[in-house]
N, CA, C and O of each residue as an XYZ file, in Angstrom:
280
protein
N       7.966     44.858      7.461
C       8.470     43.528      7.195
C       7.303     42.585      6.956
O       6.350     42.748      7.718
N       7.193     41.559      5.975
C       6.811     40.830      5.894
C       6.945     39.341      6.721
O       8.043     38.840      6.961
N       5.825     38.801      7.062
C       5.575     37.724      7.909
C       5.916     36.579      6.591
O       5.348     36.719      5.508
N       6.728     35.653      6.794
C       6.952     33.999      6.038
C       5.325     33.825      5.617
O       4.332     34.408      6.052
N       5.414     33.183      4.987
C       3.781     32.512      4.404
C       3.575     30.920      5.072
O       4.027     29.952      4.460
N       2.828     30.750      6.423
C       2.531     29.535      6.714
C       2.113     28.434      5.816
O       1.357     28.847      4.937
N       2.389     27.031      5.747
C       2.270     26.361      4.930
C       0.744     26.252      4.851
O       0.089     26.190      5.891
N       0.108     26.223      3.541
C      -1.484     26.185      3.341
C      -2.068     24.998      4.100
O      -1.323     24.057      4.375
N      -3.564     24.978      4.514
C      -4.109     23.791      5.451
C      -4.412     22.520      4.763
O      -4.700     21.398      5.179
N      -4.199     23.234      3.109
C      -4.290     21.562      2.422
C      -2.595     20.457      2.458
O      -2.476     19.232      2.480
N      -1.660     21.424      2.451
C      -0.679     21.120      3.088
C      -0.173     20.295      4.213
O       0.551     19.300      4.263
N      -0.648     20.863      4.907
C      -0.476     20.462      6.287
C      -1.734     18.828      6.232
O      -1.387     17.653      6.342
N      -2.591     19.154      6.111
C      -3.820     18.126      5.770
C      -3.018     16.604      5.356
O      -3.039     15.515      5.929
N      -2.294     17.083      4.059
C      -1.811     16.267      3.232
C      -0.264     15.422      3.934
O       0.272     14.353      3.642
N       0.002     16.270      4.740
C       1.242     15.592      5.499
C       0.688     14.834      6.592
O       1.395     13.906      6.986
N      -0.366     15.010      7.147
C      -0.706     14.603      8.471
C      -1.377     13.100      7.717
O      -1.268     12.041      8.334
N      -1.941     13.135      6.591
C      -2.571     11.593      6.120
C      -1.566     11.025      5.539
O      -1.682      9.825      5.288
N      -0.580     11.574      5.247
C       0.908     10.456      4.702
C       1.604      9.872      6.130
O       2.081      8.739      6.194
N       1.594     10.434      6.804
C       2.022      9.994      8.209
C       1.404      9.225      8.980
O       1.875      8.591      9.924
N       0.357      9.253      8.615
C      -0.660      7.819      9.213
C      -0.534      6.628      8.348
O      -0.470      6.511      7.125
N      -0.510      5.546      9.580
C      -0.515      3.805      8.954
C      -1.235      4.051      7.784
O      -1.983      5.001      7.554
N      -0.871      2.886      6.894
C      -1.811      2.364      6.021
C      -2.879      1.411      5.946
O      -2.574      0.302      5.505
N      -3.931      1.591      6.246
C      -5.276      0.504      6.560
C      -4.612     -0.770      5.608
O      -3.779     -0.670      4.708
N      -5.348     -2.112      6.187
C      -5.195     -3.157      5.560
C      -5.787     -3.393      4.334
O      -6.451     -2.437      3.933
N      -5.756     -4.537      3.478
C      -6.759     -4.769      2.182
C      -8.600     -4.930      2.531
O      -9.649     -4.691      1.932
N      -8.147     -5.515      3.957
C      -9.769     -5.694      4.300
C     -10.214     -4.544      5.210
O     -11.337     -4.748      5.671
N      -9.786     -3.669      5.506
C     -10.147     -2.736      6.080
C     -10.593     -1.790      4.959
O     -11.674     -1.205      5.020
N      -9.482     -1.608      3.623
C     -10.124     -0.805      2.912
C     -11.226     -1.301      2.418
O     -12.130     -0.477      2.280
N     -11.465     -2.453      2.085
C     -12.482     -2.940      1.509
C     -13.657     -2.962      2.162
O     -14.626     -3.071      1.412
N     -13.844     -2.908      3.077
C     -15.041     -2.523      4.461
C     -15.084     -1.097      4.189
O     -16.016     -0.748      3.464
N     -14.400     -0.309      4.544
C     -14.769      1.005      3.894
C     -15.313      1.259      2.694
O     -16.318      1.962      2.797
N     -15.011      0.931      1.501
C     -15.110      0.930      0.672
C     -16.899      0.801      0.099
O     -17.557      1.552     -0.621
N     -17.319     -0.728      0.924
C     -18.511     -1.461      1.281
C     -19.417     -0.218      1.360
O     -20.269      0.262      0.612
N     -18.674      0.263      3.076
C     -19.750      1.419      4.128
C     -20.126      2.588      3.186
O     -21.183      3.217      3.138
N     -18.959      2.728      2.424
C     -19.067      4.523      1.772
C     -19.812      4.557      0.432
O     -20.242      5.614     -0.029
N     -19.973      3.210     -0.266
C     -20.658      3.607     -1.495
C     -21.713      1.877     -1.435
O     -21.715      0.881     -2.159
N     -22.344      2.202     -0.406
C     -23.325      0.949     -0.079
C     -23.599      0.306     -1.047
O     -24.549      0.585     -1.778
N     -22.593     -0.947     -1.278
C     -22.078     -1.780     -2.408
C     -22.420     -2.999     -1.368
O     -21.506     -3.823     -1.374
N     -23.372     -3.300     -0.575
C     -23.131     -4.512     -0.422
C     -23.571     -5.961     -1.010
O     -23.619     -7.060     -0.458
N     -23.837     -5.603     -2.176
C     -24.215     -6.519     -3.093
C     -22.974     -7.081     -3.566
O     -23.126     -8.019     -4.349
N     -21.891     -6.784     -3.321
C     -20.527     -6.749     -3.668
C     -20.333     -8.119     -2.685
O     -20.032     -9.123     -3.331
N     -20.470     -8.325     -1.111
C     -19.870     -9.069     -0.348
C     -20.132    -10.877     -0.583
O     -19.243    -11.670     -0.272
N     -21.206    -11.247     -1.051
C     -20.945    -12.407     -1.282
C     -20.718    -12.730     -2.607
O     -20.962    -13.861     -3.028
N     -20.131    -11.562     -3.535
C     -19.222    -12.413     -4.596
C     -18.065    -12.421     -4.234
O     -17.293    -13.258     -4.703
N     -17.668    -11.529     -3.346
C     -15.933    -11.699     -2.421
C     -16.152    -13.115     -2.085
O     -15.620    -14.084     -2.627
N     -16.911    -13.110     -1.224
C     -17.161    -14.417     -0.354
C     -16.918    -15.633     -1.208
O     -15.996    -16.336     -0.794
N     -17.477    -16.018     -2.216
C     -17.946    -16.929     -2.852
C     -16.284    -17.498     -4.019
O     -15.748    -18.526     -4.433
N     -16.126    -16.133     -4.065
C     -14.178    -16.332     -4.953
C     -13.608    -16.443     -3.939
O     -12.885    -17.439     -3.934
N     -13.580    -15.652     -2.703
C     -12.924    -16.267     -1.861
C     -12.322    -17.963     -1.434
O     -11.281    -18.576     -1.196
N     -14.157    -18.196     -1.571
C     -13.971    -20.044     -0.657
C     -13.015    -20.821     -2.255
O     -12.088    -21.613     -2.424
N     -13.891    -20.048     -3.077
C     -13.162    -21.488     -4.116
C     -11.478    -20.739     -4.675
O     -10.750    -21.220     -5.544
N     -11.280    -19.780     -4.061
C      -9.869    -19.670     -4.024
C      -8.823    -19.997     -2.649
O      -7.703    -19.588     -2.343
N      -9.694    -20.842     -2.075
C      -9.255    -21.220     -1.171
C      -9.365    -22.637     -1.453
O      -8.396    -23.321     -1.125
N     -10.551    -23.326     -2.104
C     -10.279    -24.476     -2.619
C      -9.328    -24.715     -3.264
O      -8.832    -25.834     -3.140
N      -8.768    -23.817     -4.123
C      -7.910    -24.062     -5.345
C      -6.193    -24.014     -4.484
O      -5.212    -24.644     -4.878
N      -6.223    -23.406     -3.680
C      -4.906    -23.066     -2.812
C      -5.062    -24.784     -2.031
O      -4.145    -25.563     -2.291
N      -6.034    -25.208     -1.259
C      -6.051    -26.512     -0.151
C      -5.963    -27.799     -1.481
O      -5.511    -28.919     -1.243
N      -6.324    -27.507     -2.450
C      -6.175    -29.071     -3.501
C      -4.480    -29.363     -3.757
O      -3.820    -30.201     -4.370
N      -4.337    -28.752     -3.328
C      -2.244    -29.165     -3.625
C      -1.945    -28.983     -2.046
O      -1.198    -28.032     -1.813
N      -2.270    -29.524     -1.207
C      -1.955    -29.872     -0.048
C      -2.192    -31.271      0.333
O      -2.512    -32.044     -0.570
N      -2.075    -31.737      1.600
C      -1.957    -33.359      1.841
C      -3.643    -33.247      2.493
O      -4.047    -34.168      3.203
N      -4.611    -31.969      2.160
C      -6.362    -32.204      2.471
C      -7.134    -32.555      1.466
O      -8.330    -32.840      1.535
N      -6.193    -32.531      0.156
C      -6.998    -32.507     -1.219
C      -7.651    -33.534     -1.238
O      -8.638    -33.272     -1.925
N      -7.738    -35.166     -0.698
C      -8.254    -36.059     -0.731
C      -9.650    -35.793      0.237
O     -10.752    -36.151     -0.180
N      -9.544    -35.357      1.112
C     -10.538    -35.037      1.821
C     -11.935    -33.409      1.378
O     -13.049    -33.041      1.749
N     -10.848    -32.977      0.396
C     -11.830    -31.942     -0.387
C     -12.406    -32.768     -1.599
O     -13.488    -32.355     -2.017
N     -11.797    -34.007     -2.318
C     -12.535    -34.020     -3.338
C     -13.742    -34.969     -2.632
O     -14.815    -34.897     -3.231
N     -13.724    -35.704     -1.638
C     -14.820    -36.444     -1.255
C     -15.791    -35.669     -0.484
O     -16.775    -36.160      0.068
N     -15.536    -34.708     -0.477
C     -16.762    -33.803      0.198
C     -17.879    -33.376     -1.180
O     -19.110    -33.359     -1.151
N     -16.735    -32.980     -2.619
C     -18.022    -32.697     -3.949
C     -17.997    -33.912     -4.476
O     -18.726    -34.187     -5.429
């Protein structure tokens, strides 16, 4: 008699990482950073970041207080 064929270890591999959470946007992106030492990358995040954060706070009731700061 033949023994069933256990499922292969890339298999199994592949079920066990679908079953785990999904990291956040900034978590992948920290990884991302660590694994292909890109950190020349972080202060142009940084830098679109703030002024996309300017652009989000100018249609709020702070916009008067952002334009007298430039």
């Amino acid at each position: 008699m033949s023994q069933p064929i256990a499922n292969p270890p890339q298999q199994d591999d592949f079920s066990k990482q679908a079953a785990e959470a999904q990291p956040s946007l900034l978590a992948e992106f920290i990884d991302f950073l660590v694994n292909n030492k890109a950190w020349w990358l972080t202060p142009i995040i940084l830098v679109l970041s703030l002024v996309g954060l300017l652009v989000l706070l100018s249609s709020t009731a702070i916009a008067p207080f952002i334009y007298t700061i430039f």
